[in-house]
C-alpha positions in Angstrom: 0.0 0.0 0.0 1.6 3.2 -0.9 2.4 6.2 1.4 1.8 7.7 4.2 0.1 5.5 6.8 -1.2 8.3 8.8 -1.7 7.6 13.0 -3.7 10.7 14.1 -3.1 12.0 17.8 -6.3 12.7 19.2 -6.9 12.4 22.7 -6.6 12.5 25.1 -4.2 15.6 25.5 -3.0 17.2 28.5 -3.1 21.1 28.4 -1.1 23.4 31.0 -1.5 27.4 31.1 1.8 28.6 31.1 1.2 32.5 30.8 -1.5 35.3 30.7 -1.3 38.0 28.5 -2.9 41.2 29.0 -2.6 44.6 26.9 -0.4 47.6 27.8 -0.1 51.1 26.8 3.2 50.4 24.9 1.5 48.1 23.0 3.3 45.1 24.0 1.2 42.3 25.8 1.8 41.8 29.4 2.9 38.5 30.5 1.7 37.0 34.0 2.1 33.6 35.6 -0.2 34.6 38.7 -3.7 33.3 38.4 -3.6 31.0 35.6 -6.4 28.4 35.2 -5.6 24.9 36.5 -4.4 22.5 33.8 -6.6 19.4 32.5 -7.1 17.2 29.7 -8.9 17.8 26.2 -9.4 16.1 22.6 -8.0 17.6 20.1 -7.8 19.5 17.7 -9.7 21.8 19.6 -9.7 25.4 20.3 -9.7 26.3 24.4 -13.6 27.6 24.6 -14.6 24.8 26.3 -11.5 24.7 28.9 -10.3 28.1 29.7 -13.0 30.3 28.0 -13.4 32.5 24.9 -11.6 35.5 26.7 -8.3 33.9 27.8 -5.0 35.0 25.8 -1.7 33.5 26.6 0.4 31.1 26.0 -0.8 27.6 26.8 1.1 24.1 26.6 -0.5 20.8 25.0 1.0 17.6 25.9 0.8 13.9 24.3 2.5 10.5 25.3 2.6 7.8 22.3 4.9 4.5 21.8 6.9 4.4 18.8 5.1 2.8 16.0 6.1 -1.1 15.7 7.6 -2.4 12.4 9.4 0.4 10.9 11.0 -1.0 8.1 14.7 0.1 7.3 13.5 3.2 4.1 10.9 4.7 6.1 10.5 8.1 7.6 8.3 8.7 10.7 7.0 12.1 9.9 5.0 15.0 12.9 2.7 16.6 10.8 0.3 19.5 12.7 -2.4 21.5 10.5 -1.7 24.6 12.0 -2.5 26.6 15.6 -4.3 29.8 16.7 -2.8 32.0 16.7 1.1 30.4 16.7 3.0 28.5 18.1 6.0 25.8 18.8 6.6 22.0 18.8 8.6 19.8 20.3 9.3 15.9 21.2 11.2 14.9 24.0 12.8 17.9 24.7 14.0 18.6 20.9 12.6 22.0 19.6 11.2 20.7 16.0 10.6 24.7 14.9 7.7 27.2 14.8 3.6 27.1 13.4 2.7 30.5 12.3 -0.6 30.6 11.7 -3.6 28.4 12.0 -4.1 27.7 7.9 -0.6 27.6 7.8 0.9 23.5 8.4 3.9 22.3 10.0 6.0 18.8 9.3 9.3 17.3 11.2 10.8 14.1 10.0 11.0 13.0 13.5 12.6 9.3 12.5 15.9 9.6 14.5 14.2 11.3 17.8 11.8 8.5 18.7 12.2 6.5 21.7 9.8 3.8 23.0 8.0 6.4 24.6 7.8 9.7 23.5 5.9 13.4 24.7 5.6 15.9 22.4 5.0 19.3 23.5 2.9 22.0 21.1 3.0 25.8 23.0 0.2 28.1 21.8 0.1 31.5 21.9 -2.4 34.3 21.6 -2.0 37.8 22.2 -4.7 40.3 23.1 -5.4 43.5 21.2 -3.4 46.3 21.8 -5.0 49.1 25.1 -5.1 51.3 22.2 -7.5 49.0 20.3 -5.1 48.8 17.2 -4.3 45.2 15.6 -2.9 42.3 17.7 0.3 40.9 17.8 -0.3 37.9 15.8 -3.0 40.1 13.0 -3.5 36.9 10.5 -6.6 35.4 12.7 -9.0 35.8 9.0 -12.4 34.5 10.2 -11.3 33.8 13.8 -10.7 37.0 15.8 -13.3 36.6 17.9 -12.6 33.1 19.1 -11.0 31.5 21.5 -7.5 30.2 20.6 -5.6 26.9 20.8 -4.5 23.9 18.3 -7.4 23.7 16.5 -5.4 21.7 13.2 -4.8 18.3 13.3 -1.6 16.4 14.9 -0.5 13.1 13.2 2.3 10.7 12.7 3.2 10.3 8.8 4.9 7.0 8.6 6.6 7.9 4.8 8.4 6.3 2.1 11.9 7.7 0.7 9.8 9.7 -1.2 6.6 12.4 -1.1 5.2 15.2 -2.8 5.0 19.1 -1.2 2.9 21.6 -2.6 0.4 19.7 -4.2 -1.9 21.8 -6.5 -5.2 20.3 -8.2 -6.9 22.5 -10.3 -8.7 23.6 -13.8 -7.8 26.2 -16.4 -10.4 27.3 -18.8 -10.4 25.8 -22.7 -8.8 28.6 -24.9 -11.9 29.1 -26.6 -15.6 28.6 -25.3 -16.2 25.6 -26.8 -12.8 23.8 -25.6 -12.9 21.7 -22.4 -11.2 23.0 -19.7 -8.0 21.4 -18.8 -7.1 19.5 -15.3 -3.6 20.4 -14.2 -1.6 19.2 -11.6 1.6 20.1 -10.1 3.8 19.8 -7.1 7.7 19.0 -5.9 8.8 15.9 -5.9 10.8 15.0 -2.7 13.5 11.9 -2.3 16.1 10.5 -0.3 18.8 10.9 -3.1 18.8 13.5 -5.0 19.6 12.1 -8.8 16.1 10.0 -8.4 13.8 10.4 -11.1 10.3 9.6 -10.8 7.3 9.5 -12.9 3.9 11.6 -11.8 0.7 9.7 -13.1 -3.0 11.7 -12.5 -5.7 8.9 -12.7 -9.4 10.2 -12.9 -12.8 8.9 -14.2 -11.1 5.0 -14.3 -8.0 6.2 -16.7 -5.1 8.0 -16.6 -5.2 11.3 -17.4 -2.2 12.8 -17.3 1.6 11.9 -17.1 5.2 12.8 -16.0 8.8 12.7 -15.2 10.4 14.7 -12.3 13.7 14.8 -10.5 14.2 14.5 -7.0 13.6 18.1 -5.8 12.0 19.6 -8.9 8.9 20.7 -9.7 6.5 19.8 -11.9 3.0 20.4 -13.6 1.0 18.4 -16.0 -2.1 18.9 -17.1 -4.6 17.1 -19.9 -8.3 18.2 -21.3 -10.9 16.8 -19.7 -14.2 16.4 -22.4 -15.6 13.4 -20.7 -15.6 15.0 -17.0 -19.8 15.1 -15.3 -21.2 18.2 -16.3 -21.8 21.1 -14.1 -24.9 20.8 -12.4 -27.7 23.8 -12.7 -28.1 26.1 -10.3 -29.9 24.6 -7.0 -28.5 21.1 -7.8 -26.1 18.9 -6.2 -22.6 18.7 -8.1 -20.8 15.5 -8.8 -17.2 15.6 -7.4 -14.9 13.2 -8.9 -12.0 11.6 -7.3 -8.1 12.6 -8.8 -5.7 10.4 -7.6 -2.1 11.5 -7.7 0.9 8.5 -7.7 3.9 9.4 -7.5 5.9 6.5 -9.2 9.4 4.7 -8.5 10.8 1.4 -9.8 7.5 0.8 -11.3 5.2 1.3 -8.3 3.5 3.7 -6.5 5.5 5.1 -3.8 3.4 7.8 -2.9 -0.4 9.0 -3.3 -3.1 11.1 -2.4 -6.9 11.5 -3.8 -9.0 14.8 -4.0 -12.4 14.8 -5.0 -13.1 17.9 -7.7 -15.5 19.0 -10.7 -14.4 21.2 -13.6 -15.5 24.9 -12.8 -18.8 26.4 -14.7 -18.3 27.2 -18.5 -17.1 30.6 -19.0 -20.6 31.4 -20.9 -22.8 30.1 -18.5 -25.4 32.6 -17.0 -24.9 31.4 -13.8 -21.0 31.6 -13.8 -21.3 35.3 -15.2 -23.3 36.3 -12.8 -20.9 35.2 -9.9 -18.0 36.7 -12.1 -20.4 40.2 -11.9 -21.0 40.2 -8.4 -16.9 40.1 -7.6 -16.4 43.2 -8.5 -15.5 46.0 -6.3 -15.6 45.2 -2.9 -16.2 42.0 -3.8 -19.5 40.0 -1.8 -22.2 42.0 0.3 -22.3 39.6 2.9 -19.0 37.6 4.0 -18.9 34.3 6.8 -16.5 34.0 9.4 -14.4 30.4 10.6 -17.1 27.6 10.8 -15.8 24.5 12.4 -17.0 21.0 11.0 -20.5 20.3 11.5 -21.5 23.5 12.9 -25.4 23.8 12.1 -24.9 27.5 10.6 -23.0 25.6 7.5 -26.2 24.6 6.9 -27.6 28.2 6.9 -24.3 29.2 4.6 -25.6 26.5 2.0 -29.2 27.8 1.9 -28.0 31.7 1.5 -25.5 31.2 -0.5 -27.4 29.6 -3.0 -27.6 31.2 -6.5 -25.3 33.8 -5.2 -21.6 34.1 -4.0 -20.4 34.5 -0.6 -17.4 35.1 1.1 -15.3 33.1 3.8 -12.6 35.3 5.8 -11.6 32.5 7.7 -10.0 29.1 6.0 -12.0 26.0 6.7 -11.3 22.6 7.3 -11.1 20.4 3.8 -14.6 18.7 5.1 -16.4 22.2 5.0 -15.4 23.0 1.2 -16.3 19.3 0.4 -19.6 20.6 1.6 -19.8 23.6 -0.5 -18.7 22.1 -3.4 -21.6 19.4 -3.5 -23.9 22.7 -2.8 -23.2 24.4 -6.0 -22.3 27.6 -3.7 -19.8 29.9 -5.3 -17.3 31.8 -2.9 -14.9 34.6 -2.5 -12.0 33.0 -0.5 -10.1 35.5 1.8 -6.5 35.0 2.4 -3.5 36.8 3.7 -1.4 37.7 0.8 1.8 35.9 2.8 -0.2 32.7 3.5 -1.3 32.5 -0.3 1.8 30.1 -1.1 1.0 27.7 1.5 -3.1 27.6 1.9 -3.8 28.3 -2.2 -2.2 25.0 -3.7 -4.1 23.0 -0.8 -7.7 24.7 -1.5 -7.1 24.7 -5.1 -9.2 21.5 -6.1 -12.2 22.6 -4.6 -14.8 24.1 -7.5 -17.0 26.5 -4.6 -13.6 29.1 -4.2 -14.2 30.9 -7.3 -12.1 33.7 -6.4 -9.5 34.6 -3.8 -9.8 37.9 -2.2 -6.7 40.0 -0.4 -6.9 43.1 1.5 -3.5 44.2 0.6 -1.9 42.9 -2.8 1.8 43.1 -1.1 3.3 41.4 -4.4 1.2 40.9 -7.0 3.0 39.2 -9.0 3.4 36.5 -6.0 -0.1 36.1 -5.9 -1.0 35.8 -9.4 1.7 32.7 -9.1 -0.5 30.7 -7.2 -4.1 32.0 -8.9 -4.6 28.2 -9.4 -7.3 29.6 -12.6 -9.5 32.5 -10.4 -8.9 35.5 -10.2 -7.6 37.8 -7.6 -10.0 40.5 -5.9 -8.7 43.8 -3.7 -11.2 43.8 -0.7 -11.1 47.1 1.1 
């Protein structure tokens, strides 16, 4: 079976305040030890609502135990992969700093291999700062869709038992035909990553039972390929449910999978469709009348989101869990997705598959060239 075998870390966790911060005049949180709450345990991921309250800020320490995982063979990697914190963060296992998480959209990944023991803790510190006495931004400003929650590791903490070889920055995505009546094209790309670096592999893109699109890559190169798509499920008309279709990526060595991943996605609506002209329209300017903030999985106002944002587009200023686009997608919504113009490189090439983001929005374009990089076939939108 190709990689990774994944071993998620749920629960339980133990959780220790460490530190409260309040605001000064100088604009600089004040740090405290006095008074903290009394440590405990909790599931994660999780933000600290339920434990310390909405209103604490400071830095607070998550612990787990775990046995190293049995049958390693001699190529593979034991990968810590975490999906991000609010607002940052550190890691560490058994006492090794493993480096920083800056933002909750924004991932973090230590090959951990040569640190295991038996029995292991790893250590995740989370931090978040209050706003300013003054009322001007907070230390850590990148909170999109989340500033009025409570913070803690809300991404997911795994084990990635890995092959010699993986792929980083994967992108799944769709290009418009050149001319209306052309299909519109699939692409993929990515970097190839292996243990020595004059490997070569081979990139195969399998979707609706055949292989789509093919090729070859170095170790440590990039690369893209990408194949028209006529036989793909149609769009559906507004109000209906849309077909997703699953893309699997392999990456290939010595004539077998050594790596792979499946994404479900749908082609985007046909350039003259009235529907898709009419979300195009309603981007403009300051972009959508009415925008959502972070919704965790299975909160019961996604259900609301679905029903209003039917037959219009919306916007998201915070960056949802994979599940919560799934959702969207199937809905036939159409939205404007908010991100940080210094996050784009990471959070665009993972949201890039899903058909409901049919544009990304920024409030500052610090490099616009940068972004249009990683436009992933939408366009980019200035939101004031």
């Amino acid at each position: 079976m190709p990689y990774p075998h994944v071993i998620r870390l749920r629960g339980p966790w133990e959780y220790e305040p460490l530190a409260r911060f309040t605001a000064s005049a100088d604009g600089a949180p004040h740090s405290s030890t006095a008074d903290l709450p009394p440590p405990g345990r909790q599931t994660l991921p999780a933000d600290w609502d339920s434990t310390l309250g909405s209103a604490f800020r400071g830095r607070v320490r998550y612990r787990r135990r775990f046995n190293r995982p049995t049958g390693l063979e001699a190529a593979e990697r034991v990968w810590l992969a975490i999906d991000g914190v609010d607002a940052c963060g550190s890691y560490a296992l058994n006492g090794h700093a493993l480096g920083t998480i800056e933002g909750y959209a924004l991932p973090a990944a230590s090959d951990v291999t040569d640190l295991l023991a038996a029995a292991n803790v790893l250590e995740i510190d989370v931090e978040l700062a209050p706003p300013t006495a003054s009322g001007s931004p907070q230390s850590h400003p990148h909170r999109p869709g989340r500033e009025r929650r409570a913070g803690g590791a809300i991404g997911d903490v795994r084990l990635e038992i890995r092959g010699p070889a993986h792929v980083e920055g994967l992108a799944v995505y769709w290009e418009p035909g050149p001319g209306l009546a052309e299909p519109a094209r699939l692409c993929v790309a990515g970097r190839a990553v292996g243990a020595m670096p004059d490997e070569r592999f081979s990139v195969a893109i399998i979707g609706c039972e055949r292989e789509i699109a093919y090729c070859e890559v170095a170790a440590g190169a990039t690369f893209a390929a990408s194949a028209p798509i006529e036989d793909w499920p149609a769009w559906p008309d507004p109000y209906e449910e849309a077909v997703l279709t699953p893309v699997e990526i392999r990456l290939i060595a010595g004539g077998r999978a050594v790596w792979q991943t499946v994404c479900q996605t749908a082609p985007p609506q046909s350039p003259e469709d009235s529907q898709r002209r009419a979300i195009l329209g309603q981007i403009g300017g300051d972009g959508p009348s009415e925008w959502f903030d972070y919704l965790a999985e299975g909160d019961a106002v996604l259900s609301a989101l679905i029903a209003r944002g039917a037959g219009k587009v919306i916007g998201l200023r915070g960056i949802m869990n994979d599940a919560v686009y799934s959702q969207l997608d199937r809905a036939n919504v159409a939205v404007v997705q908010l991100v940080p113009p210094s996050w784009a490189a990471i959070v665009c090439p993972r949201l890039a598959h899903h058909p409901s983001i049919v544009a990304w929005g920024a409030r500052a374009a610090e490099d616009s060239s940068a972004l249009e990089a990683v436009a992933f076939g939408r366009p980019w939108i200035a939101i004031s």
